[in-house]
C-alpha positions in Angstrom: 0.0 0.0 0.0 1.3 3.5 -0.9 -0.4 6.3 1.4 -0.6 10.0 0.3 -1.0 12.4 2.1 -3.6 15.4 0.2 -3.5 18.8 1.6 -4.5 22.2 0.6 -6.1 25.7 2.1 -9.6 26.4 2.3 -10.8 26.8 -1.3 -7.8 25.3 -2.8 -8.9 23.2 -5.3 -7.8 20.0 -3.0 -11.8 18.1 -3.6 -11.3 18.4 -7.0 -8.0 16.8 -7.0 -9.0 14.2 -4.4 -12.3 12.9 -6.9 -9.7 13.1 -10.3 -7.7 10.6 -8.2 -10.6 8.6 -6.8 -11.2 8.2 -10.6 -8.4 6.8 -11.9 -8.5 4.4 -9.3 -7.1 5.6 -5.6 -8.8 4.3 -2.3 -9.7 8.2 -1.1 -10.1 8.4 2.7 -11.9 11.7 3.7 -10.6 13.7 6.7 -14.0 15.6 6.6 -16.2 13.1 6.4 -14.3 11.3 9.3 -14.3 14.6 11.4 -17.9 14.0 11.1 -18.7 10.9 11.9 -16.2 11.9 15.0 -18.9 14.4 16.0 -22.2 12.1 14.8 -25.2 12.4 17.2 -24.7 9.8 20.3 -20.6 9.6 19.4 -18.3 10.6 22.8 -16.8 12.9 20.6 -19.8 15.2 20.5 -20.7 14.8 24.4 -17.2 16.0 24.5 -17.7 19.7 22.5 -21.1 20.1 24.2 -19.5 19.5 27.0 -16.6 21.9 26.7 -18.9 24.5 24.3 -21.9 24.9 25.9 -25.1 23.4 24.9 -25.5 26.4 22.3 -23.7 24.3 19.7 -26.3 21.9 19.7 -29.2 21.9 17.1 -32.7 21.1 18.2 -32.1 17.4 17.3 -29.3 17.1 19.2 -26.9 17.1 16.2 -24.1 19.5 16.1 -24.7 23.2 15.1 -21.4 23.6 12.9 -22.5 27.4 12.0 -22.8 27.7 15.9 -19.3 25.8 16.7 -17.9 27.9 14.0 -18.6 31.1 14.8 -16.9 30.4 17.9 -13.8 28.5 16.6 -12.9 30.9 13.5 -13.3 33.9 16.1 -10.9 32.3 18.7 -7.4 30.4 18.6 -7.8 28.7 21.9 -11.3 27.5 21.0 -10.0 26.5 18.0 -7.5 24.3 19.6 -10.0 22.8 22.4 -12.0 21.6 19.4 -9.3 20.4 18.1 -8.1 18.2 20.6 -11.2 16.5 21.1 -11.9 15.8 17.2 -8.6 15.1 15.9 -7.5 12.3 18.0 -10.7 10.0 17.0 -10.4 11.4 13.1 -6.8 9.8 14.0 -8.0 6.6 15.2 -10.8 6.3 12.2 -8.4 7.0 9.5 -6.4 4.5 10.7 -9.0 2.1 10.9 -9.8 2.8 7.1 -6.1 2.4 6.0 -6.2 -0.9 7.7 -9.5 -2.0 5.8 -7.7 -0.7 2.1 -4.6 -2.6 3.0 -6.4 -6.1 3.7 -8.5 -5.6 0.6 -5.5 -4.6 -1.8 -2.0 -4.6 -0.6 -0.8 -2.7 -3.7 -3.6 0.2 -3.2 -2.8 4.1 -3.6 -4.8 5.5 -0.6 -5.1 9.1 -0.7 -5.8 10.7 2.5 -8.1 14.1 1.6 -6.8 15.9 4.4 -6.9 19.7 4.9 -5.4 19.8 8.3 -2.0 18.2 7.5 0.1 20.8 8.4 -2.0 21.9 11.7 -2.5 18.5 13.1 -0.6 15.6 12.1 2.0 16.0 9.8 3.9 14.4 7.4 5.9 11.1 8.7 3.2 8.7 8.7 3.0 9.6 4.7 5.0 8.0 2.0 3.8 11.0 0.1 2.7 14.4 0.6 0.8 16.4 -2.4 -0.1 20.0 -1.8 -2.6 21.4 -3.7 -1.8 25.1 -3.6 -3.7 28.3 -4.7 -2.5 31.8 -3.2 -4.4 32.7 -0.2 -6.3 36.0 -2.0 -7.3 33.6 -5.3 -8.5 31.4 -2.3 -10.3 34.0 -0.4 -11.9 35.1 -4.0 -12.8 31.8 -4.4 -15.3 32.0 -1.3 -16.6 35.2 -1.9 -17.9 34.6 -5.2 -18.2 31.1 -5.1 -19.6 29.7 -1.6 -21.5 33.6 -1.2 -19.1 34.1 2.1 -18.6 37.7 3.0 -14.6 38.5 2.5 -13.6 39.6 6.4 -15.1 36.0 7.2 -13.3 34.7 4.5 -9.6 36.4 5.5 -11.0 34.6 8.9 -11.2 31.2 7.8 -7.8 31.7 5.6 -5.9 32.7 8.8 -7.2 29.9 10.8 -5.4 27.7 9.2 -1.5 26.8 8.1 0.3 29.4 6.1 0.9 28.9 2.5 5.0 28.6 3.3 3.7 25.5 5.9 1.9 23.5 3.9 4.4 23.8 1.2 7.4 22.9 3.4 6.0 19.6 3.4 5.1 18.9 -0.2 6.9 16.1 -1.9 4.2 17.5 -4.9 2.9 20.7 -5.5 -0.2 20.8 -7.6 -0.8 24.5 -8.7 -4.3 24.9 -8.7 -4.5 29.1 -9.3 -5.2 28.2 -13.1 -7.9 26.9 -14.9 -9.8 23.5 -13.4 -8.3 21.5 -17.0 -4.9 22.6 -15.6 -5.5 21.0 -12.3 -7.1 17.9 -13.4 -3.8 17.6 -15.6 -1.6 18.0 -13.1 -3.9 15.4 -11.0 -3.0 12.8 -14.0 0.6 13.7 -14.4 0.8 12.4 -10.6 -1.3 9.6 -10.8 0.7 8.5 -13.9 4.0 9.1 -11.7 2.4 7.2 -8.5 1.7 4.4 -10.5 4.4 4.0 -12.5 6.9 3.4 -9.2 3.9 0.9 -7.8 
């Protein structure tokens, strides 16, 4: 089993690479969809964030609010990091769970981990690859306002949340450059899968 590591800033383009290589055949494992299910209604891990947030981050059907939790979160560093250490140790222990379940079905799979926390939570060693799919932080905070309808101060919010541009490049092994058009990016996507299967 080869296991990437796929990162990128809010807005990057990272999705769009991730489904290109679920395509051509990679096992993707999604960091957001696990940091989900680590929060799903009944789960510890969201007795654990009402517990530390306040029962206002609850909706009425006992689901997590996310517009609530992030409101606080984006607003607040130290929030930001509680959160954190309650949701990404059980993303941690799920994802490893998955890799496990791609290995025993294939030994020779490509498993992609879709992952846009990299450089903020977990880092690059347990990766044989890291790919960075980078667009410059104001092409990314475009992207949001005229794409997802988000105003630009929240935007700049969301951007500076996260890993700098410089931090999440530091780790690349690949750099996808996805501040062109989306047939660029999806060629770049097939150059690497091309180059991640050839060494298979």
């Amino acid at each position: 089993m080869t296991l990437i590591g796929l990162t990128g800033g809010i807005a990057s383009g990272k999705s769009t690479v991730a489904r290109r290589l679920a395509e051509s055949g990679a096992v993707v494992v999604d960091a957001d969809q696990l940091a989900r299910e680590a929060v799903a209604p009944g789960s510890p891990g969201l007795a654990a964030v009402a517990e530390a947030f306040g029962p206002g981050v609850l909706a009425a059907d006992g689901s997590l609010d996310r517009p609530a939790l992030g409101a606080i979160v984006f607003a607040d560093a130290e929030a930001r990091e509680r959160l954190n250490s309650i949701v990404h140790p059980e993303v941690g222990r799920l994802s490893r769970a998955r890799f496990g379940d791609a290995l025993a079905a294939d030994p020779g799979a490509i498993v992609v981990y879709d992952v846009p926390l990299l450089a903020e939570a977990r880092g690059a060693v347990e990766f044989d690859r890291v790919v960075v799919v980078h667009a410059p932080a104001e092409e990314r905070i475009r992207r949001m306002v005229e794409f997802r309808g988000m105003a630009e101060d929240e935007a700049r919010r969301r951007v500076s949340a996260q890993a700098t541009d410089e931090e999440r490049l530091a780790m690349a092994d690949d750099v996808i450059d996805a501040s062109g058009t989306l047939e660029q990016t999806l060629q770049q996507a097939d150059a690497l899968w091309a180059r991640l299967t050839a060494t298979r």
